[in-house]
FIVEX-902433 format. One record per residue: residue in three letters; x, y, z of N, C-alpha, C in turn. Coordinates in pm, 1 decimal. Each point is the difference from the previous one (the first is absolute). Example, Ala and Ser with C-alpha at 12.3 -4.5 7.8 and 13.67 -1.06 7.14 Angstrom:
% FIVEX-902433
{code->ALA&n_px->1319.0&n_py->-569.0&n_pz->780.0&ca_px->-89.0&ca_py->119.0&ca_pz->0.0&c_px->90.0&c_py->120.0&c_pz->0.0}
{code->SER&n_px->-35.0&n_py->105.0&n_pz->-72.0&ca_px->82.0&ca_py->119.0&ca_pz->6.0&c_px->-77.0&c_py->109.0&c_pz->73.0}
% end
This chain:
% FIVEX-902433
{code->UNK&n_px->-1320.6&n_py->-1401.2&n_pz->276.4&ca_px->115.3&ca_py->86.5&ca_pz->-17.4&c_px->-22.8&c_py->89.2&c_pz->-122.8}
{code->UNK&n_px->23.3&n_py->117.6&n_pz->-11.3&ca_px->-8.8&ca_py->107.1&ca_pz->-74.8&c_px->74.6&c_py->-69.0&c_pz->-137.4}
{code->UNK&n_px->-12.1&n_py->21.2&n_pz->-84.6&ca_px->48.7&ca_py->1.7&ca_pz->-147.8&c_px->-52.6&c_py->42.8&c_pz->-121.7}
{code->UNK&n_px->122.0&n_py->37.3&n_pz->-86.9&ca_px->-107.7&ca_py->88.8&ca_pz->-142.3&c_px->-22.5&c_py->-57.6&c_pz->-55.6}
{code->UNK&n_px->-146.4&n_py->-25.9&n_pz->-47.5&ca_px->-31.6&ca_py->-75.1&ca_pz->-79.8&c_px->-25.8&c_py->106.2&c_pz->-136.7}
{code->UNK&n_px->-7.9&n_py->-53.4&n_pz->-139.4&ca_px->-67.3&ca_py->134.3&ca_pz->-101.3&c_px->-87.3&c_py->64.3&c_pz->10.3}
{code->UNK&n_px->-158.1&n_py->-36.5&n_pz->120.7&ca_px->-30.0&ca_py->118.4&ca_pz->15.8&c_px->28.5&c_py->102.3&c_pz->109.2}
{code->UNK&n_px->109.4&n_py->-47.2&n_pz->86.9&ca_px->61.2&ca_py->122.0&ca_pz->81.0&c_px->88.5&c_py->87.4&c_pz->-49.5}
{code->UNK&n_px->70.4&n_py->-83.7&n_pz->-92.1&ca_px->103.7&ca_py->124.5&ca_pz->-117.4&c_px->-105.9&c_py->47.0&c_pz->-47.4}
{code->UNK&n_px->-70.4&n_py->-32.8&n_pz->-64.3&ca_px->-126.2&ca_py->116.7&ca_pz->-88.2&c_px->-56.7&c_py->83.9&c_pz->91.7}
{code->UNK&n_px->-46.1&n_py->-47.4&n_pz->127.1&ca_px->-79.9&ca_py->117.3&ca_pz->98.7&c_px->130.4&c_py->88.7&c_pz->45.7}
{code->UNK&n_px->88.8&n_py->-64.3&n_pz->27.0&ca_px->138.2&ca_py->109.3&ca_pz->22.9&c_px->27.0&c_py->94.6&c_pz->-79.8}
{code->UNK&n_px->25.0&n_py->-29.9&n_pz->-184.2&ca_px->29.5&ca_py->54.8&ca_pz->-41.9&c_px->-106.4&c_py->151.8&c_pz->-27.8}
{code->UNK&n_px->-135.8&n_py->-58.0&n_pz->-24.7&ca_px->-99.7&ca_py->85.3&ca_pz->-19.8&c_px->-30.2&c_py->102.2&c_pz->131.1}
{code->UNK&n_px->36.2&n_py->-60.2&n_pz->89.7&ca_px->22.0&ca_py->134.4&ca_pz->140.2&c_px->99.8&c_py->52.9&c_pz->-44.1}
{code->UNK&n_px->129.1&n_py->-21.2&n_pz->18.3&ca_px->116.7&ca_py->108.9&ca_pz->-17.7&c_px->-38.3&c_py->95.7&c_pz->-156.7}
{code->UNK&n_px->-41.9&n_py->-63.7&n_pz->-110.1&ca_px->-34.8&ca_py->123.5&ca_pz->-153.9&c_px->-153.0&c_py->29.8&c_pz->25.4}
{code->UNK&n_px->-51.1&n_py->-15.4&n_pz->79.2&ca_px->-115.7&ca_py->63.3&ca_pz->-11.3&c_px->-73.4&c_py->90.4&c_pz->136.2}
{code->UNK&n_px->25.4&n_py->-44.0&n_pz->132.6&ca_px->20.2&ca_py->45.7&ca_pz->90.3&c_px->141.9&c_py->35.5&c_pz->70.1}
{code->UNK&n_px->95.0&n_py->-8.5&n_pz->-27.2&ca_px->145.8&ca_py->57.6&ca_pz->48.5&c_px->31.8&c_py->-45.5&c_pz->86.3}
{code->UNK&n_px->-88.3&n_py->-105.3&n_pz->58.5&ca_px->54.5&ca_py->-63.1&ca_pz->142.9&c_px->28.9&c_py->-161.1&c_pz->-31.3}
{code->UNK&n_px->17.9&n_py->-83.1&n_pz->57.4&ca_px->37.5&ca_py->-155.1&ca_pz->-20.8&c_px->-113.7&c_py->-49.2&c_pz->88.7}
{code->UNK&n_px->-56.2&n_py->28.0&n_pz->75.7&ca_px->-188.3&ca_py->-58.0&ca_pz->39.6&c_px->-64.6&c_py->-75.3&c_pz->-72.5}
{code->UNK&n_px->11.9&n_py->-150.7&n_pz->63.3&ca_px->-98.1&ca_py->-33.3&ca_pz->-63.2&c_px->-137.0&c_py->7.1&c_pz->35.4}
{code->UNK&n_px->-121.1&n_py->11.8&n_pz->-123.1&ca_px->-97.6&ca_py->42.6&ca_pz->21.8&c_px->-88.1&c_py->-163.5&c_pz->50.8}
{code->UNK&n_px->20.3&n_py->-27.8&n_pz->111.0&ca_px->-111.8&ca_py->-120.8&ca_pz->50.1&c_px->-168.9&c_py->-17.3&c_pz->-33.2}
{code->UNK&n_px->-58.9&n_py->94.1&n_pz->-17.4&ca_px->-117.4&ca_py->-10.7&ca_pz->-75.2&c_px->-59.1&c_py->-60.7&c_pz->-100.1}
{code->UNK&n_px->127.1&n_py->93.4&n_pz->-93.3&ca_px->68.3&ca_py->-52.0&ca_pz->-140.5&c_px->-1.5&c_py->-166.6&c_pz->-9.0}
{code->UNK&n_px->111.1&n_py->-67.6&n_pz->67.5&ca_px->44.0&ca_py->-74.5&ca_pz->13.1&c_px->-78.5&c_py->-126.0&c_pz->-9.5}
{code->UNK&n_px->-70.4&n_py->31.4&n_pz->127.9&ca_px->-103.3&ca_py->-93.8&ca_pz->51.6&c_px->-138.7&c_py->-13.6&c_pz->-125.5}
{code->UNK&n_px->12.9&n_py->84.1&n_pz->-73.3&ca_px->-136.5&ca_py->13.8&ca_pz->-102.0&c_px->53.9&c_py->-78.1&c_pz->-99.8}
{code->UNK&n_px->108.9&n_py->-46.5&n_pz->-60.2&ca_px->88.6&ca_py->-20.8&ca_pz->-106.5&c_px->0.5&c_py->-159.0&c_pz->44.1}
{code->UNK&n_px->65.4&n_py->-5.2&n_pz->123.0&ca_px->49.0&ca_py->-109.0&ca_pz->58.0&c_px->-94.0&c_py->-72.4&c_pz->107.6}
{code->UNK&n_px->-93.6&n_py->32.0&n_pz->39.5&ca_px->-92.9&ca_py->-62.4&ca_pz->104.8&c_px->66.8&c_py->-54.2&c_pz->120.4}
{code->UNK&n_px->69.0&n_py->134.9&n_pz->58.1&ca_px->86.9&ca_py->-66.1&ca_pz->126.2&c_px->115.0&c_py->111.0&c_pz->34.3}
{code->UNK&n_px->18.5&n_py->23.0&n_pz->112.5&ca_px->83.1&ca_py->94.7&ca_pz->48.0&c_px->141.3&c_py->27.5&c_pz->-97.1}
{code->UNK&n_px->90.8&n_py->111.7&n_pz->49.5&ca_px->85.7&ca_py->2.7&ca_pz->-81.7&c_px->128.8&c_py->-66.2&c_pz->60.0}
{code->UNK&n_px->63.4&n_py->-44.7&n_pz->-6.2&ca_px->128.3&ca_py->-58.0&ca_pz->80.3&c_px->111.4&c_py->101.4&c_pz->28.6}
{code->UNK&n_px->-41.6&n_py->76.5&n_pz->-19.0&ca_px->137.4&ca_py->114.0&ca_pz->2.7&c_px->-78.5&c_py->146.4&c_pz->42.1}
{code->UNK&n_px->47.7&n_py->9.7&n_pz->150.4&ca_px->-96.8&ca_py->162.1&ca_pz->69.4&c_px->130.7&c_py->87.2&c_pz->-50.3}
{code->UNK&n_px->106.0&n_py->-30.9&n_pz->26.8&ca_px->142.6&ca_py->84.4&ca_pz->6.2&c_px->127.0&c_py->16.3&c_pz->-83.3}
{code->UNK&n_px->23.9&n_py->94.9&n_pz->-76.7&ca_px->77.2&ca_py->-59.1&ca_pz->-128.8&c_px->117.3&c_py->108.8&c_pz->70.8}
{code->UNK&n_px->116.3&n_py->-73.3&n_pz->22.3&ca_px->140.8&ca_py->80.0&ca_pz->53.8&c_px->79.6&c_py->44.5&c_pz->-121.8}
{code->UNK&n_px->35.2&n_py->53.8&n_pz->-87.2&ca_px->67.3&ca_py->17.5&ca_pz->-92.3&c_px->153.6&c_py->31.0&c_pz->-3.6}
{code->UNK&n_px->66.7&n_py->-140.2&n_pz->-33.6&ca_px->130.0&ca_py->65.5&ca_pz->-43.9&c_px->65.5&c_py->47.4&c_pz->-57.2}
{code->UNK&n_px->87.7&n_py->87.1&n_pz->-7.1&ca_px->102.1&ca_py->95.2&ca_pz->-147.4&c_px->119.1&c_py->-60.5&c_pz->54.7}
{code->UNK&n_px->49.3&n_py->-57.8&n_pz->-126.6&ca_px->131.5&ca_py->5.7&ca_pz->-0.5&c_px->113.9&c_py->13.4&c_pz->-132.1}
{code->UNK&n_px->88.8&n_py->84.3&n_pz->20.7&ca_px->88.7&ca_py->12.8&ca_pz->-100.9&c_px->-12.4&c_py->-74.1&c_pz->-107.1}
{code->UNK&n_px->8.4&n_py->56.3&n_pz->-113.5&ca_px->49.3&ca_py->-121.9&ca_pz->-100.5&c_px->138.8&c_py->-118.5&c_pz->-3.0}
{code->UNK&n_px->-53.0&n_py->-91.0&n_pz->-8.4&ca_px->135.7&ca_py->-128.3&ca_pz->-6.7&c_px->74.6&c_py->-56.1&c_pz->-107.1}
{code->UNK&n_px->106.6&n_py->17.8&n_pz->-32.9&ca_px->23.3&ca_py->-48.1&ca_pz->-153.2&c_px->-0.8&c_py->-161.6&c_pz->-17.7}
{code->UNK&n_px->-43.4&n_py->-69.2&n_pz->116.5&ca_px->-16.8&ca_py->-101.3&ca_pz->-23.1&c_px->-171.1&c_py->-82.7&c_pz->-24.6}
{code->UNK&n_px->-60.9&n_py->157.0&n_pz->14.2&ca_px->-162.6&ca_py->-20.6&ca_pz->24.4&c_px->-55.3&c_py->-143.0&c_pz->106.3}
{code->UNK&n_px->66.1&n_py->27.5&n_pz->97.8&ca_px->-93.0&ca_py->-134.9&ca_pz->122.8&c_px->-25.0&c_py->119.2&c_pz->81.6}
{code->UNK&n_px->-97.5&n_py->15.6&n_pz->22.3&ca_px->-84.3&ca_py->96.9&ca_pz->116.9&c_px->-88.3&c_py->-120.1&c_pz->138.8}
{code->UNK&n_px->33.7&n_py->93.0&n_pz->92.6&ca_px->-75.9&ca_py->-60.0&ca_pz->98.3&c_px->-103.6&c_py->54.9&c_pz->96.0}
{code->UNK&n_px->-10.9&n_py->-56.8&n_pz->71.3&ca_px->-106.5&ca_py->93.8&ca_pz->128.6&c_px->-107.8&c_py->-44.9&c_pz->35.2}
{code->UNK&n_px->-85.7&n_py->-108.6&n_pz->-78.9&ca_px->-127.5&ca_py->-1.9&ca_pz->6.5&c_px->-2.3&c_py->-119.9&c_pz->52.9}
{code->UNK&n_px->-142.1&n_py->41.6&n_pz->85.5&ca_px->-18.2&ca_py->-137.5&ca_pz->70.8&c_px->-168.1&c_py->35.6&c_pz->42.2}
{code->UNK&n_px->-73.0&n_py->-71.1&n_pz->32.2&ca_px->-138.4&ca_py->-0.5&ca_pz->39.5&c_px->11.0&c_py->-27.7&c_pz->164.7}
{code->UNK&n_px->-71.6&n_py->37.7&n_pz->88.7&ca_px->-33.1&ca_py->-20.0&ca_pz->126.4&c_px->-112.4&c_py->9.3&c_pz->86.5}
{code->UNK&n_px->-17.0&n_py->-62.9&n_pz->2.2&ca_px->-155.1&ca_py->-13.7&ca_pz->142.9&c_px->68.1&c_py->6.2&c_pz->131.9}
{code->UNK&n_px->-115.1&n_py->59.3&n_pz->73.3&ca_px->23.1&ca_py->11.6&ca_pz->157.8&c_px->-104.3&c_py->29.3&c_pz->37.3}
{code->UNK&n_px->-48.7&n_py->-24.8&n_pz->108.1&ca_px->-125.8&ca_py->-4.1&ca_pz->87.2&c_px->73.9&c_py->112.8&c_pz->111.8}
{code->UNK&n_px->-75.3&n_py->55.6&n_pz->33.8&ca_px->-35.9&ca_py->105.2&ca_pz->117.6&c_px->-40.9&c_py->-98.1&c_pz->135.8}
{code->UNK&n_px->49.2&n_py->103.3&n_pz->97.8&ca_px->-97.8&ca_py->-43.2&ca_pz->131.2&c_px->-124.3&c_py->-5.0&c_pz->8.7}
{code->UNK&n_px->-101.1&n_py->5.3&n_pz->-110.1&ca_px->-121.1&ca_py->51.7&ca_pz->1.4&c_px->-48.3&c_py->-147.3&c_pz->-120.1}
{code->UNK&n_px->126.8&n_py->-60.2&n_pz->-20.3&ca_px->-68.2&ca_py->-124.0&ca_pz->-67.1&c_px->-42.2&c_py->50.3&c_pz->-186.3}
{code->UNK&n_px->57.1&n_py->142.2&n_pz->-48.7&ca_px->-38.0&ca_py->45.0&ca_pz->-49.5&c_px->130.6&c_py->-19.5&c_pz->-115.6}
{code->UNK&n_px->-31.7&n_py->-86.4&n_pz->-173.1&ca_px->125.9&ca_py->-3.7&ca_pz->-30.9&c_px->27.2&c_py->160.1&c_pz->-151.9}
{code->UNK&n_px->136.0&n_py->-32.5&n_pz->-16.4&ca_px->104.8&ca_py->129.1&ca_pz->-51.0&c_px->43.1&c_py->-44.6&c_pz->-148.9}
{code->UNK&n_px->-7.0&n_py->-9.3&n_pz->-91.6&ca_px->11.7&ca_py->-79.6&ca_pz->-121.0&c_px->93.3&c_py->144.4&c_pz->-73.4}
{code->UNK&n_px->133.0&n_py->-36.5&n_pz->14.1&ca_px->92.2&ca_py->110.3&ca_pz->-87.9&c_px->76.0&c_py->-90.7&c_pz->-111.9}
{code->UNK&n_px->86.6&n_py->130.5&n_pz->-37.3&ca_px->38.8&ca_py->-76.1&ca_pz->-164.1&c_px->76.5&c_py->73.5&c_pz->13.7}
{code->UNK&n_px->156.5&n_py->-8.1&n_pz->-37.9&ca_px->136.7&ca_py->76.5&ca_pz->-37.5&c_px->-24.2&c_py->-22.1&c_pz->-132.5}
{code->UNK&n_px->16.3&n_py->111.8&n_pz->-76.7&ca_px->9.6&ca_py->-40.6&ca_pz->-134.9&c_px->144.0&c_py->132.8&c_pz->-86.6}
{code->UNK&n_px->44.4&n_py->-95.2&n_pz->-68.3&ca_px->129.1&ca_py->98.2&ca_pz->5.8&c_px->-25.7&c_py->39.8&c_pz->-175.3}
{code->UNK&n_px->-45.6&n_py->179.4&n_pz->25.7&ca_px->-26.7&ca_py->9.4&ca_pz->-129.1&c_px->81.1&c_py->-14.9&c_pz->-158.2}
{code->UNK&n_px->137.0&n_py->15.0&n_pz->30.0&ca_px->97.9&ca_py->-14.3&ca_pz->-117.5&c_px->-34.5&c_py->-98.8&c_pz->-14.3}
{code->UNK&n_px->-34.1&n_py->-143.8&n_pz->29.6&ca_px->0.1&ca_py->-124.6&ca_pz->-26.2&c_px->-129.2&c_py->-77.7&c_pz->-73.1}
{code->UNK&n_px->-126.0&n_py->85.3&n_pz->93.4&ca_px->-68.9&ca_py->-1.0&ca_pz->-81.4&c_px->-82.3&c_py->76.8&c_pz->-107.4}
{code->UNK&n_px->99.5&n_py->91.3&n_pz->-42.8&ca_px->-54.6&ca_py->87.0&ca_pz->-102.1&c_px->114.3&c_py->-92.0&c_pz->-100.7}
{code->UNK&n_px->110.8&n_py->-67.5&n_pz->25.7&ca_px->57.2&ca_py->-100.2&ca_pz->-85.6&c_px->-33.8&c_py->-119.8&c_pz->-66.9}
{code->UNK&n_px->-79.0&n_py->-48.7&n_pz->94.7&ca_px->-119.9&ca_py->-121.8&ca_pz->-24.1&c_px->-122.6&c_py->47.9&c_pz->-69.2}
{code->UNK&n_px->-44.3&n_py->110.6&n_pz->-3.2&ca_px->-157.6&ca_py->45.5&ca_pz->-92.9&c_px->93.5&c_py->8.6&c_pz->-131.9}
{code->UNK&n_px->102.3&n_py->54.6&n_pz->0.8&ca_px->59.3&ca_py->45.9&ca_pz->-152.9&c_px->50.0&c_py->-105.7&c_pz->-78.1}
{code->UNK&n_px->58.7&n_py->-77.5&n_pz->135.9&ca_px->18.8&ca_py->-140.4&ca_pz->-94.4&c_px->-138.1&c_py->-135.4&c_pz->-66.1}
{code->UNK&n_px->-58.7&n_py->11.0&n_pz->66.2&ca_px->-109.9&ca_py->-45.9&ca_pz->21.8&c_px->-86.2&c_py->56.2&c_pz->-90.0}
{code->UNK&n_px->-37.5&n_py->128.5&n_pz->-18.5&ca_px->-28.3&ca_py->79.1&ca_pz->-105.2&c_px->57.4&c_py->-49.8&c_pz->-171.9}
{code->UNK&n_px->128.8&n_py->25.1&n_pz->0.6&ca_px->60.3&ca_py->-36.0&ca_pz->-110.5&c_px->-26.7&c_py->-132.1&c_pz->-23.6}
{code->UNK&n_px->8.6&n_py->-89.7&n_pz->85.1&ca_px->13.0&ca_py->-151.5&ca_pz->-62.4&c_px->-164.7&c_py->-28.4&c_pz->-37.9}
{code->UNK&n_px->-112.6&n_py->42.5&n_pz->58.7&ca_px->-120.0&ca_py->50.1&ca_pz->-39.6&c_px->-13.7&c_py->29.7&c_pz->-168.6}
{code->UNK&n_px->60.1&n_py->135.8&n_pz->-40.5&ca_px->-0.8&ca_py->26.3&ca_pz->-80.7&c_px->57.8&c_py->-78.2&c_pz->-144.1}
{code->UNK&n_px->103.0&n_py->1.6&n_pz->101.4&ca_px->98.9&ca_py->-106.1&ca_pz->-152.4&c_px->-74.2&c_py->-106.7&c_pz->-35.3}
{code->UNK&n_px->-69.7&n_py->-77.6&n_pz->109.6&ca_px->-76.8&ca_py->-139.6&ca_pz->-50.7&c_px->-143.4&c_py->10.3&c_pz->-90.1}
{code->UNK&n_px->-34.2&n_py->139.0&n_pz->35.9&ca_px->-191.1&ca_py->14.7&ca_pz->-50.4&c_px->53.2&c_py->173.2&c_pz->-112.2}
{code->UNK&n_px->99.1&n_py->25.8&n_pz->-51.2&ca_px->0.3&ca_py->119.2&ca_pz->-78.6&c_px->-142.5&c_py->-1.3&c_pz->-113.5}
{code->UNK&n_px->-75.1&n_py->-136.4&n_pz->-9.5&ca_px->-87.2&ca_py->3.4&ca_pz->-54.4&c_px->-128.1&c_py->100.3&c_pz->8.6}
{code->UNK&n_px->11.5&n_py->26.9&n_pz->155.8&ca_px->-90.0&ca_py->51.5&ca_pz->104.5&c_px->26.0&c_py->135.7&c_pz->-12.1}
{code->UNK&n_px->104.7&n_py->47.8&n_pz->-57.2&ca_px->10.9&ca_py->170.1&ca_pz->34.1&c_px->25.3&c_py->26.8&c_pz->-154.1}
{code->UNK&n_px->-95.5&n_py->-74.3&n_pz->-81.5&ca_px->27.9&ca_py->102.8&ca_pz->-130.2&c_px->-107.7&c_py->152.6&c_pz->-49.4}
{code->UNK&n_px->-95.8&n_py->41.9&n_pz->112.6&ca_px->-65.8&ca_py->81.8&ca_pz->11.0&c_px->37.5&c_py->92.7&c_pz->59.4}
{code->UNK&n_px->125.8&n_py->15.5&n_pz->37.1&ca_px->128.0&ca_py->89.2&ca_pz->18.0&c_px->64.9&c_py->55.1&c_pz->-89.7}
{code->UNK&n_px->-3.4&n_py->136.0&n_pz->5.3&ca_px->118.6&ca_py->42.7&ca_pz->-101.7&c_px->101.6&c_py->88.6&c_pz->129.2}
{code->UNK&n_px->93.1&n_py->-122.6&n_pz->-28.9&ca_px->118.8&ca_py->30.6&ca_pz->94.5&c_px->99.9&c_py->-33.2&c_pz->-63.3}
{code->UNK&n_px->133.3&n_py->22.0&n_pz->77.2&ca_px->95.7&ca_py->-93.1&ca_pz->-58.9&c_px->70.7&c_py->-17.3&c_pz->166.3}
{code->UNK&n_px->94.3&n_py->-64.4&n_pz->12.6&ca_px->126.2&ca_py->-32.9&ca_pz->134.8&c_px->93.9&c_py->10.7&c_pz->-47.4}
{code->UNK&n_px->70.8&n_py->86.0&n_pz->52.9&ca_px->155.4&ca_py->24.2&ca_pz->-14.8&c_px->84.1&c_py->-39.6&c_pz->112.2}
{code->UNK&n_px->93.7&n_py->-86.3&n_pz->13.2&ca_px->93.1&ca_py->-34.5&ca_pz->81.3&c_px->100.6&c_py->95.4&c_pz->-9.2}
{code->UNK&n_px->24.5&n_py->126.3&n_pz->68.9&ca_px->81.1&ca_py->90.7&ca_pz->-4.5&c_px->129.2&c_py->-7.8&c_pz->28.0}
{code->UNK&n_px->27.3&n_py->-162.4&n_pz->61.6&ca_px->146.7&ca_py->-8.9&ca_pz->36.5&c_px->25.3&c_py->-86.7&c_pz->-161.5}
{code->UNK&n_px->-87.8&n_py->-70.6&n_pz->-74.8&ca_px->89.7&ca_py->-46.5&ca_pz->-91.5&c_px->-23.3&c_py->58.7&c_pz->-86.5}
{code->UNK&n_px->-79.9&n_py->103.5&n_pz->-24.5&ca_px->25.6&ca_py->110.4&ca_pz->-101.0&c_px->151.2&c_py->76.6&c_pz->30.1}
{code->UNK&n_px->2.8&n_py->52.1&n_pz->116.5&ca_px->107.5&ca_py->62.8&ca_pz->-46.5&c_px->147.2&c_py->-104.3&c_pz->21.5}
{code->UNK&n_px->-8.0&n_py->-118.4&n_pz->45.6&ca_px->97.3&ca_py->-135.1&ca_pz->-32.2&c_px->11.7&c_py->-22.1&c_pz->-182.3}
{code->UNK&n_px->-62.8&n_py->37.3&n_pz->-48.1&ca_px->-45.4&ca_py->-26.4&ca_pz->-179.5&c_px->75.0&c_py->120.4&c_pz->-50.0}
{code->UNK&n_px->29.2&n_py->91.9&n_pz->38.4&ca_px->20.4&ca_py->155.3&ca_pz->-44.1&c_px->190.0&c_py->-20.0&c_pz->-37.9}
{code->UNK&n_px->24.3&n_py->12.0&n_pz->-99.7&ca_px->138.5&ca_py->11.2&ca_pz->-1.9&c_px->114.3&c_py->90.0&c_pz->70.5}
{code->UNK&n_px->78.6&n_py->-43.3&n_pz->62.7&ca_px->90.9&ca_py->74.3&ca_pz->159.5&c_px->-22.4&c_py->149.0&c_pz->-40.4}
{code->UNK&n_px->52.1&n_py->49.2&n_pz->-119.8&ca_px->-15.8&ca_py->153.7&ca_pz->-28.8&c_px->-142.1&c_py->36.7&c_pz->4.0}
{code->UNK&n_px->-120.2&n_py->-97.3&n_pz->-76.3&ca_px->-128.3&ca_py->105.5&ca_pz->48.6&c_px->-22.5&c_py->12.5&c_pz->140.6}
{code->UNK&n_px->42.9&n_py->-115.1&n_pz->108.7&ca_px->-48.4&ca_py->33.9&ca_pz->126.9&c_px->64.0&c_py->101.0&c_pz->27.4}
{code->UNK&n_px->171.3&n_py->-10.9&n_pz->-15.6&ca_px->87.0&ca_py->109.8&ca_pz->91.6&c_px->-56.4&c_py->169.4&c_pz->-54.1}
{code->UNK&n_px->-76.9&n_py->6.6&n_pz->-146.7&ca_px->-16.9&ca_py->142.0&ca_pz->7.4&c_px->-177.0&c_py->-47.6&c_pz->33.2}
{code->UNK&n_px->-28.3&n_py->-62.2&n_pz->37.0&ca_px->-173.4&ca_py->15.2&ca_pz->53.8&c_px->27.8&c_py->94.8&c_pz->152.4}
{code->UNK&n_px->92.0&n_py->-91.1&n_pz->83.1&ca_px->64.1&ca_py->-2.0&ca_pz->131.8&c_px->43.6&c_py->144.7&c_pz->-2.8}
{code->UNK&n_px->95.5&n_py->37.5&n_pz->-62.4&ca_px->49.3&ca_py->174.4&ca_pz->2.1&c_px->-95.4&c_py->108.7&c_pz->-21.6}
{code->UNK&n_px->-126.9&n_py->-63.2&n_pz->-122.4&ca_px->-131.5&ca_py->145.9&ca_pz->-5.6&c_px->-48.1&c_py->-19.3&c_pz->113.3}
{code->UNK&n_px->-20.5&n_py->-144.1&n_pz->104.6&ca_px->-69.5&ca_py->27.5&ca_pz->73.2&c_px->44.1&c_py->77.1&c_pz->125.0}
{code->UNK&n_px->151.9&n_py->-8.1&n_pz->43.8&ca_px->67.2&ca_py->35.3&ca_pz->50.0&c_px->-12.5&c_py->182.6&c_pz->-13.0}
{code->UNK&n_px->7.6&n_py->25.8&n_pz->-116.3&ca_px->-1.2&ca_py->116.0&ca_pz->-51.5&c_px->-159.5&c_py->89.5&c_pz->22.5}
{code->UNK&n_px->-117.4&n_py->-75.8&n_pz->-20.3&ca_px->-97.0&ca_py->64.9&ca_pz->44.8&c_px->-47.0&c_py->18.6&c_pz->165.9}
{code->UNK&n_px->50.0&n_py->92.0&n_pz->38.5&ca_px->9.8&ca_py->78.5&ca_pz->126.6&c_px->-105.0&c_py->103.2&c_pz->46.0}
{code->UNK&n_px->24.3&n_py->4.9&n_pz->165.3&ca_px->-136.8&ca_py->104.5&ca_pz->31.5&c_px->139.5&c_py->140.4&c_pz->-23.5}
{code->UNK&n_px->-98.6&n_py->125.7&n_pz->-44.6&ca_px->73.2&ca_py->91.4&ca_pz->15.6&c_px->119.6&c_py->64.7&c_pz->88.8}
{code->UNK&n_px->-20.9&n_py->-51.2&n_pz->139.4&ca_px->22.8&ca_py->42.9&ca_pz->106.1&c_px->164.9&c_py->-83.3&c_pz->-30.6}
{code->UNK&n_px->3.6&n_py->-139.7&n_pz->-86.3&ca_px->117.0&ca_py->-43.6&ca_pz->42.1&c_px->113.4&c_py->24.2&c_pz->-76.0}
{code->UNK&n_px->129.2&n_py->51.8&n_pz->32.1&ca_px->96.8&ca_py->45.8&ca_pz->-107.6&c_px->11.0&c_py->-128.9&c_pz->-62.8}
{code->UNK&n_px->86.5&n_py->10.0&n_pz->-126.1&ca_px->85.8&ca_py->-64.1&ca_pz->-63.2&c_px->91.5&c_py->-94.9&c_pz->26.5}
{code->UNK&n_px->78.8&n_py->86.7&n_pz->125.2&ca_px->102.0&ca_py->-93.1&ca_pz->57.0&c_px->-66.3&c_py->-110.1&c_pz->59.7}
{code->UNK&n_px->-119.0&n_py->41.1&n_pz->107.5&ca_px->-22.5&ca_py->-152.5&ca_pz->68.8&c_px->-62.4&c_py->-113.9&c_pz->-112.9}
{code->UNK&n_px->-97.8&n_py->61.4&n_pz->-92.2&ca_px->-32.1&ca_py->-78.8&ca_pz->-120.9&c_px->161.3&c_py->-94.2&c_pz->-31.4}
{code->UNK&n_px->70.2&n_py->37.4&n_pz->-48.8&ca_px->142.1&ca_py->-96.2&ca_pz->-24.6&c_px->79.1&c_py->-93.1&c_pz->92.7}
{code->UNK&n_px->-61.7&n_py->42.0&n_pz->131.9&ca_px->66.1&ca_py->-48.4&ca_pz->84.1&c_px->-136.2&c_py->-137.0&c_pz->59.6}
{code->UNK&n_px->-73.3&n_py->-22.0&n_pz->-48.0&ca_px->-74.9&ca_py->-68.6&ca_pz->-1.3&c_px->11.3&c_py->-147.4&c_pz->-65.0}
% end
């Protein structure tokens, strides 16, 4: 039965940012892994955002043909798992920050930065931004916004 294992998220991910398609490359695969790839067919789901974040859709499936010939697909529902690399990612990071000090970065959590901001700096952050407009749009709809 079809399932992602980490190197089908990695061959997934590296098709969709590097070739634009979700293909996995079986060649690839088999050179890495010494053995076919388990997944010919990747169905992709979109779905809305949930404010409760439970996403669904995915499921793996085999089927054989009249020809005796088998079908190895994968539903994979992308909001969900672009939720799982980030989380997965982070908890990564937080445990080994040892590992990324050859970084000059920093992370900003942009929702608790501006949660930190006292009610008046957000409410006039919120109004310049409100206020910076394409030309085309009057004033009035700017306020009415």
């Amino acid at each position: 039965m079809p399932y992602l294992s980490g190197e089908i998220v990695y061959n997934f991910r590296s098709s969709l940012f590097h070739q634009g398609n979700p293909n996995l490359d079986n060649d690839e695969y088999k050179k890495r892994n010494k053995k076919e790839c388990p997944i010919e067919h990747f169905k992709i789901v979109v779905e809305t955002e949930k404010p409760y974040k439970i996403y669904g859709g995915e499921a793996g499936s085999l089927t054989i043909d009249n020809n005796g010939v088998e079908h190895r697909e994968y539903r994979v529902n992308v909001r969900r798992l672009c939720m799982i690399l980030c989380l997965a990612s982070e908890s990564y990071y937080n445990k080994n920050k040892e590992k990324f000090t050859f970084f000059n970065y920093s992370i900003l959590d942009w929702d608790k930065y501006i949660d930190s901001l006292p009610k008046e700096d957000r409410d006039m952050m919120f109004e310049e931004m409100l206020n910076v407009t394409d030309e085309n749009t009057c004033e009035s709809e700017v306020h009415s916004l």
